[in-house]
C-alpha positions, 0 to 999 in steps of 0.5 A, spaced: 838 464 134 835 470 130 828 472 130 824 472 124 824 480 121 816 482 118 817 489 114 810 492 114 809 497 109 803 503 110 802 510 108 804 516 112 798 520 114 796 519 122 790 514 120 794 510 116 799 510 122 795 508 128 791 502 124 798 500 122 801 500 129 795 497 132 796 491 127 805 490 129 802 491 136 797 485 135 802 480 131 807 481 136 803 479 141 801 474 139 808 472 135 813 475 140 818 472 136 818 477 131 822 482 130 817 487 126 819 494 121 815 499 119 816 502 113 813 509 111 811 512 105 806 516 100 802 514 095 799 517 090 793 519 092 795 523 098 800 526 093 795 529 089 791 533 093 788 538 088 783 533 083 777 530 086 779 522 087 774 520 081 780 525 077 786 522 077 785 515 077 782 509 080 787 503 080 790 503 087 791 510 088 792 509 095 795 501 094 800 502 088 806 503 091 806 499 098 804 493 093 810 496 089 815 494 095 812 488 097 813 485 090 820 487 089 821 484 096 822 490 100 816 489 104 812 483 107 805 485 108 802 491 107 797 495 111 791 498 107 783 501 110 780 495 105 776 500 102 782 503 098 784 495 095 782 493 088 778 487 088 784 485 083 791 484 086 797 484 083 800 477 080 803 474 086 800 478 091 794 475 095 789 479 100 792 475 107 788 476 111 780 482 113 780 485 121 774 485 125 770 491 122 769 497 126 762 501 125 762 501 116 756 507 117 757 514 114 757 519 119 755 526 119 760 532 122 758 539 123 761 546 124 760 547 131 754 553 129 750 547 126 749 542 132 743 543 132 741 541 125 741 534 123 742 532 115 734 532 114 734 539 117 740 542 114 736 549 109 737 549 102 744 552 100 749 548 104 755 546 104 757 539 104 764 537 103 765 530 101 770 525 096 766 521 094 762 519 089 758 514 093 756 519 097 755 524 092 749 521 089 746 518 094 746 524 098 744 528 091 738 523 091 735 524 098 737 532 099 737 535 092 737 542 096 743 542 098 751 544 095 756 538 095 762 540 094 769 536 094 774 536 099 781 532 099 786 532 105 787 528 111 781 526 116 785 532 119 785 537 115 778 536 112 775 538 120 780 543 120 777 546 113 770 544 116 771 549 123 774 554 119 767 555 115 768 553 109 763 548 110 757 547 113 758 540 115 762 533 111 761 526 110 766 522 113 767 514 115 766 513 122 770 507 123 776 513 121 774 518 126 773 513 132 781 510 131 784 516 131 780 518 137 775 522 134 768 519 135 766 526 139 766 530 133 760 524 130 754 528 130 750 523 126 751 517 124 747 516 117 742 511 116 743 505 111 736 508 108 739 513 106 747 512 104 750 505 103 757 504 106 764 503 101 766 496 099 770 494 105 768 500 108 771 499 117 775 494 116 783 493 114 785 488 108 793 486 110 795 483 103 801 479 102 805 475 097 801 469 095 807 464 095 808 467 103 806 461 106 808 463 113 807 469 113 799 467 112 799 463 117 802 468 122 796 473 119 791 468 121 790 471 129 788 478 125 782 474 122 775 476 124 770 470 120 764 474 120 767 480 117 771 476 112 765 473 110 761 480 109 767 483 106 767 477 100 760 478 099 761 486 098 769 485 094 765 480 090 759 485 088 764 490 085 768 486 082 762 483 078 759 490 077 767 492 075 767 497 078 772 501 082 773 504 089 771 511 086 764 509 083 757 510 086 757 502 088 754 502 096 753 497 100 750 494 107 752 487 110 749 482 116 749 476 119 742 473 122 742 466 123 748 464 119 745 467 113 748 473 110 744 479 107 747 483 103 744 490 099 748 493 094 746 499 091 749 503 083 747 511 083 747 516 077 752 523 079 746 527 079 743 522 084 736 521 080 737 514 078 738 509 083 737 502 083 738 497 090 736 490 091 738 485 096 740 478 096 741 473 101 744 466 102 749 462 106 755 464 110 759 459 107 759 461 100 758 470 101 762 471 093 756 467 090 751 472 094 755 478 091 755 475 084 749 474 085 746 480 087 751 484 081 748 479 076 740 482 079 743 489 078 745 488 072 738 486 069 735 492 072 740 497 068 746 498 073 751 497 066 748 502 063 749 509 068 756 506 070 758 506 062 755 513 063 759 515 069 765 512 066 765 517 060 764 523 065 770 522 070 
């Protein structure tokens, strides 16, 4: 008899490699039937390196193409960090199925000359390397003295960058550091008071196609309920605001006694405009937490600075 075949598709940056290799390893464990490939390939955002994110687009530019090869049936699943999903898939795909989340938070790296500062120290005119127009102006905000510029590559690259002395420190996820075995080079990791993490920050999203029945069910061992049940909330928060992976759209999740807070924040470029709130209710029902909470942000002027992003990127 022959074995089931599972074809995975991922990107091919380092990163993406492990997270992809740690989920292969998992369903084989637990479906040591399976015969499961690894199909590679690059996207086009890790493609085009030398625009800013927010530039070139934002509709599954780090998704597009592996969704691609799920939907002409050359792949089954597909691996993605699940901040890098749009909230809206594609006819016939479906999200399968979140992981167990590793730490969501920012973190704060230096160049080796700073250990001795933190981000309240940094003096003004530093150089602060980071992709991401969440962090840009929640950063703006809190620390208006210091330079923010932007930086692409892989995690790799951009420490490389960072020791080489272009910058005096970046702003990465420290999930990312801690799976490639980096969590040496965290030197702070950054409050909630200060910087709300992405969507789905910390966590793996492994999208199928819909009608994909068994694969499903095999993708169940992968599920972490508490996880899953926050990632709604938060998927449900950006997809009310219509915002995208690119924007200033920050979150906070947690559990305490079945009820599920969930804070969500929408910030101007420059940092000087920035509403947050708060909502809560049953862990059952986390998207309706999510609209509802988009709804309040909405009330309090949220639509406007995003249409007003919208027109400058």
């Amino acid at each position: 008899m022959v074995n089931p075949i599972l074809r995975i598709a991922s990107r091919r940056s380092q990163l993406a490699m492990v997270q992809t290799h740690w989920v292969r390893d998992q369903l084989a464990k637990s479906h040591p039937d399976l015969e499961i490939n690894i199909e590679t390939m690059a996207t086009q955002g890790d493609k085009i390196l030398d625009v800013a994110l927010a530039k070139i687009g934002d509709k599954g530019l780090f998704t597009k193409e592996l969704e691609a090869q799920m939907l002409v049936n050359r792949a089954d699943i597909a691996v993605h960090s699940l901040k890098d999903l749009p909230t809206n898939l594609p006819d016939g795909l479906i999200l399968g199925c979140i992981t167990k989340r590793e730490d969501p938070a920012d973190a704060l790296i230096v160049n080796l000359k700073h250990r001795d500062k933190t981000l309240n120290t940094f003096p003004e005119g530093s150089i602060v390397g980071t992709s991401s127009l969440r962090r840009l102006a929640q950063l703006r905000h809190h620390f208006p003295h210091l330079i923010f510029k932007d930086i692409r590559g892989n995690v790799i690259t951009r420490l490389e960058k960072l020791d080489s002395g272009e910058f005096d420190c970046l702003i990465l996820a420290a999930a990312g550091l801690e799976r490639l075995g980096l969590s040496n080079r965290i030197h702070e990791v950054i409050s909630t008071s200060i910087s709300l993490h992405a969507v789905g920050q910390g966590a793996l999203g492994i999208e199928c196609r819909n009608e994909d029945s068994e694969i499903l069910d095999r993708l169940q061992v992968l599920k972490d309920t508490p996880t899953t049940q926050r990632c709604l909330a938060e998927r449900a928060f950006l997809r009310e605001l219509e915002g995208g992976c690119q924007v200033p759209i920050g979150v906070h999740t947690r559990i305490e006694n079945n009820q599920l807070i969930l804070t969500g924040m929408v910030a101007s470029l420059d940092g000087k405009k920035m509403i947050r709130d708060e909502r809560r209710g049953l862990c059952t029902d986390p998207e309706a937490i999510g609209i509802s909470l988009a709804g309040s942000l909405r009330d309090q002027g949220a639509e406007e600075i995003l249409k007003e992003i919208y027109s400058k990127i």
